[in-house]
C-alpha positions in Angstrom: 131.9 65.3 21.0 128.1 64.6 21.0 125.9 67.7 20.2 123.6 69.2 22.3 120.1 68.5 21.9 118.4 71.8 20.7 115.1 73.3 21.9 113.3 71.6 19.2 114.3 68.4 20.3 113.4 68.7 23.4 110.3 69.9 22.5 109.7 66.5 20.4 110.8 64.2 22.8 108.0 65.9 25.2 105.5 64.6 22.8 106.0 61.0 23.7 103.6 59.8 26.5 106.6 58.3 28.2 108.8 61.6 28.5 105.2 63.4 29.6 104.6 60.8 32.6 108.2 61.5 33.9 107.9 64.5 34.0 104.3 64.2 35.9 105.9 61.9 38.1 109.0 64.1 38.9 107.7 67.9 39.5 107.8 69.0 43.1 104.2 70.3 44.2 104.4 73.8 46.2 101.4 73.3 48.7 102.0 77.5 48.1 100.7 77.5 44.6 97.8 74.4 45.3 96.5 76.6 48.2 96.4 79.6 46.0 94.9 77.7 42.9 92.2 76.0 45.4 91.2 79.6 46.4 90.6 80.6 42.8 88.5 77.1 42.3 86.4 78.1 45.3 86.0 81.6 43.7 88.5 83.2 46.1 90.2 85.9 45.2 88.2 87.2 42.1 86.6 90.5 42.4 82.5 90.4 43.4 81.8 92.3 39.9 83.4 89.5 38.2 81.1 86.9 39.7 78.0 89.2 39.3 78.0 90.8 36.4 75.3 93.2 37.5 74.0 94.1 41.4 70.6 94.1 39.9 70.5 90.3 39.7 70.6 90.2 42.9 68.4 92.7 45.0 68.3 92.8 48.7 66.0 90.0 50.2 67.2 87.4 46.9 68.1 84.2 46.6 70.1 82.8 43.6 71.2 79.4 42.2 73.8 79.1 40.1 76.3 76.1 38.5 79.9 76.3 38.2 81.0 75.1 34.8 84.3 73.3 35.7 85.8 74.4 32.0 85.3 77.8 32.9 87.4 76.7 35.9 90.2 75.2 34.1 90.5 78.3 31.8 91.0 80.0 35.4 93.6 78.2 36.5 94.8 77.7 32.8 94.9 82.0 32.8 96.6 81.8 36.5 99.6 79.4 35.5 99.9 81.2 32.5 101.5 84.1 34.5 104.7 81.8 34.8 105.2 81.3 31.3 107.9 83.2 29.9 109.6 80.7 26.9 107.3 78.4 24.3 109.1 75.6 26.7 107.3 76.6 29.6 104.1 76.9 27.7 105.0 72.8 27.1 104.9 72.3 30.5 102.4 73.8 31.8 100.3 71.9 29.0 101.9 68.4 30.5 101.1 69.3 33.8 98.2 71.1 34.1 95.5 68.4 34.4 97.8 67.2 37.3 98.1 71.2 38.9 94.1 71.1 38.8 93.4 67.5 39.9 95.3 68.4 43.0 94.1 72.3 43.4 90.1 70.7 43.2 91.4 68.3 45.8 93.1 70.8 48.1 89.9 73.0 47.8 87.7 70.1 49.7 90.4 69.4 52.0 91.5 72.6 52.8 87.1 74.1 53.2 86.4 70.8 55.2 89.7 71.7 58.0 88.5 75.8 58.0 84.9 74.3 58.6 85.9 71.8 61.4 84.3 68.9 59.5 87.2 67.5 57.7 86.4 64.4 60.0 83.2 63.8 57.6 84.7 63.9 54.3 84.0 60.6 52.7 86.6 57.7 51.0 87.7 58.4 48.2 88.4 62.1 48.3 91.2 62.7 46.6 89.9 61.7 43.3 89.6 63.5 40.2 86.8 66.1 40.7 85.9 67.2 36.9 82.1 67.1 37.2 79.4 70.4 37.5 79.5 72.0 40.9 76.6 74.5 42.1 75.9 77.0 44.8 73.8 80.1 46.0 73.9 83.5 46.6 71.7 84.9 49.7 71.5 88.5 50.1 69.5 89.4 53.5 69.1 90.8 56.7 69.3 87.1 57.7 73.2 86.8 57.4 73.6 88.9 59.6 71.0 88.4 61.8 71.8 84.2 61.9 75.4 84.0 61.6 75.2 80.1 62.1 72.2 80.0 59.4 72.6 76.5 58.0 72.3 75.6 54.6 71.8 71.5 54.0 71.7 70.0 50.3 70.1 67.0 49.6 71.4 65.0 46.7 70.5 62.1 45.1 70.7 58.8 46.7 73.3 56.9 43.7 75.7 60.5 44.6 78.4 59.6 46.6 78.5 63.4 47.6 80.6 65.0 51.1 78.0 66.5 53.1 80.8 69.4 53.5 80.3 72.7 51.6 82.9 73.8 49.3 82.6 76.8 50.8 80.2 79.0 53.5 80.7 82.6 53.8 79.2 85.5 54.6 81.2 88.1 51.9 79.4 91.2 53.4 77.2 92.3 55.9 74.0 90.6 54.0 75.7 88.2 51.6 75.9 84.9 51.6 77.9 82.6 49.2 77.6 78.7 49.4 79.5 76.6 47.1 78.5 72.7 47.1 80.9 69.8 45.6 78.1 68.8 43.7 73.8 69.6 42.2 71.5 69.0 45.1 68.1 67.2 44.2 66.8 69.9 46.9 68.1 72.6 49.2 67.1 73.2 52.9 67.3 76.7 55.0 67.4 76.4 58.6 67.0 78.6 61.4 70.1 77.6 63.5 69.1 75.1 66.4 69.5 77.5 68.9 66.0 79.0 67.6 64.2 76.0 69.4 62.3 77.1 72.1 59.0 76.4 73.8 55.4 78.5 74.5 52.3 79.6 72.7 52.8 81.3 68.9 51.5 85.0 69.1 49.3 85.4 65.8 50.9 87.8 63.4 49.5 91.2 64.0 46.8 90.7 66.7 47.3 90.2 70.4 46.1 86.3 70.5 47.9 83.1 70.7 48.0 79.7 69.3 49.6 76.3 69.5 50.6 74.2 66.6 49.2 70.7 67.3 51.2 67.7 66.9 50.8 64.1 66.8 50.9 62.4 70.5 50.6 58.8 69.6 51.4 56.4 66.5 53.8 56.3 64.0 53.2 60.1 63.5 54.1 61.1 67.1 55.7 64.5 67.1 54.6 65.9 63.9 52.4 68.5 63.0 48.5 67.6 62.4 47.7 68.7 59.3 43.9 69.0 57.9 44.3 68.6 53.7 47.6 71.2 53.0 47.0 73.3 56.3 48.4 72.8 59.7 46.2 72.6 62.5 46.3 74.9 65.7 44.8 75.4 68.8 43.2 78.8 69.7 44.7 80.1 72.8 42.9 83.4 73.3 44.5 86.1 74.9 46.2 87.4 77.7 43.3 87.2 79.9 43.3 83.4 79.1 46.4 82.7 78.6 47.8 84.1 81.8 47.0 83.7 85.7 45.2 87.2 87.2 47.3 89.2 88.6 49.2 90.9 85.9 52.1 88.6 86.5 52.6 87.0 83.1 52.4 83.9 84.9 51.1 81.6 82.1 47.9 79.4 83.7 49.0 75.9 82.8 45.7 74.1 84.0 43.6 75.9 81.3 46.0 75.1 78.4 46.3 71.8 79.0 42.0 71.7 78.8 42.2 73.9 75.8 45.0 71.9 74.4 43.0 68.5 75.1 39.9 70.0 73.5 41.5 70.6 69.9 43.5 67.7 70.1 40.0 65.6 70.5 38.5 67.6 67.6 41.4 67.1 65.1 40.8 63.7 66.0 44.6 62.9 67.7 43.5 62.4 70.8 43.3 58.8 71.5 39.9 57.3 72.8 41.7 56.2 76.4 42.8 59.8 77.0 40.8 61.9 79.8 43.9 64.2 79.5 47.4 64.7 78.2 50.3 64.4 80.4 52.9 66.7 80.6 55.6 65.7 78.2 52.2 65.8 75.6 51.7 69.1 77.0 54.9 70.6 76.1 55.2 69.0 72.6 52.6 70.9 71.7 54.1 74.0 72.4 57.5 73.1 70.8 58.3 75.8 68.3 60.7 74.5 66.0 63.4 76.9 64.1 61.9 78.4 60.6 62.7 75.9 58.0 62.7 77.0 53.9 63.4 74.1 51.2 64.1 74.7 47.6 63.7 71.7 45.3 66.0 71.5 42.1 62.9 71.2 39.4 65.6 69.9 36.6 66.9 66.8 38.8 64.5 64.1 40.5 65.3 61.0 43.2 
């Protein structure tokens, strides 16, 4: 009768690139453990302090880049299936497998914050790849998470990145923290007011009791944006209430002496176009379109 093969042999024959693929090839996933290793790849799971090493980095009313090293990702997951390993056999299998277990956790991790996001529709070809490259994200801590629950956060990479437009992950940890994850380094970040914020009417000046109108563009290839003279936008003075608004005490806004003070800055900024004796009322309202607050960020160590 043949002898058993011992541990050791085992162990050798696991050293051949053969024995290693069919093993690869033959392990059952447990969409269990992939869900619970995607968590830990999208910094679920791990304790705040662990993340921030101290709250004084990041003060109330901050903002804070940082990049995820993907080793110091794999030595998470590498610590996490470590739990399993009971016999120096195991540890040889969790070595075969384990850039298979963290291919498949980085890919869960897209899939699975694309589906709890409702834009899995937009995740590009080709997800499903291998996903070892440098990840990034933010930290916001203010009022504004709160205050703008559907805040929106848009990165802007470069235009040879073939990049899912689809956070990694977007959530509000606390009352007035904000963590975004993205599956790649933006060129440059946008903060946005969420659309909602659009609306339309003069611009009170901060801390006096007059108004003002941002001026755009009403004809051209410019139409719709904001006139600017060198760096600075250009507005139209308003006045006050007594201008502004009918007599009466009605806060019924007088419409025929905006459009004429309107008209007026328009011609001195020069936008007014020779054949205009007035502006009509769609070019009336454009100029009182107050777009949501918008705050971009631009990555100084990458460039387009």
């Amino acid at each position: 009768m043949s002898k058993e093969p011992n541990i050791t042999q085992l162990k050798d024959l696991l050293q051949h690139n053969s024995a290693q693929q069919l093993v690869q090839n033959v392990a059952a996933s447990s969409p269990a453990v992939d869900d619970w290793l995607a968590r830990l790849i999208l910094l679920g799971d791990i304790p705040f302090q662990n993340l921030i090493g101290d709250t004084r980095l990041l003060p109330q009313n901050s903002l804070r880049f940082f990049y995820i090293d993907p080793t110091w990702l794999y030595a998470l997951i590498d610590g996490a299936l470590s739990i399993g390993n009971s016999t120096s056999l195991d540890v040889v299998f969790t070595g075969i497998l384990a850039d298979t277990i963290r291919d498949k956790a980085s890919v869960t991790a897209e899939k699975m914050r694309a589906k709890l996001l409702k834009l899995d529709k937009y995740l590009p070809e080709g997800i499903g790849q291998k996903q070892h490259k440098l990840t990034s994200g933010l930290l916001l801590r203010s009022s504004l998470v709160q205050a703008f629950p559907a805040l929106k956060i848009v990165p802007v990479y470069a235009p040879d990145e073939i990049v899912s437009p689809v956070p990694l992950r977007y959530e509000a940890i606390g009352d007035d923290l904000l963590l975004v994850i993205f599956p790649a380094v933006p060129v440059s970040i946008k903060i946005q007011q969420p659309p909602q914020g659009l609306q339309f009417g003069p611009s009170e000046k901060p801390g006096t009791k007059f108004y003002q109108a941002w001026l755009r563009h009403i004809a051209g290839d410019k139409t719709g944006q904001q006139i600017k003279d060198g760096d600075n936008f250009v507005s139209a003075d308003l006045g006050n209430d007594a201008k502004l608004f009918r007599a009466g005490g009605n806060h019924v806004l007088n419409i025929a002496a905006l459009k004429t003070t309107i008209k007026d800055a328009l011609k001195n900024a020069g936008a007014l176009p020779a054949e205009h004796d007035t502006i009509s009322s769609s070019e009336f309202v454009m100029q009182l379109l107050n777009t949501p607050y918008e705050a971009k960020y631009i990555n100084p160590t990458k460039t387009v």
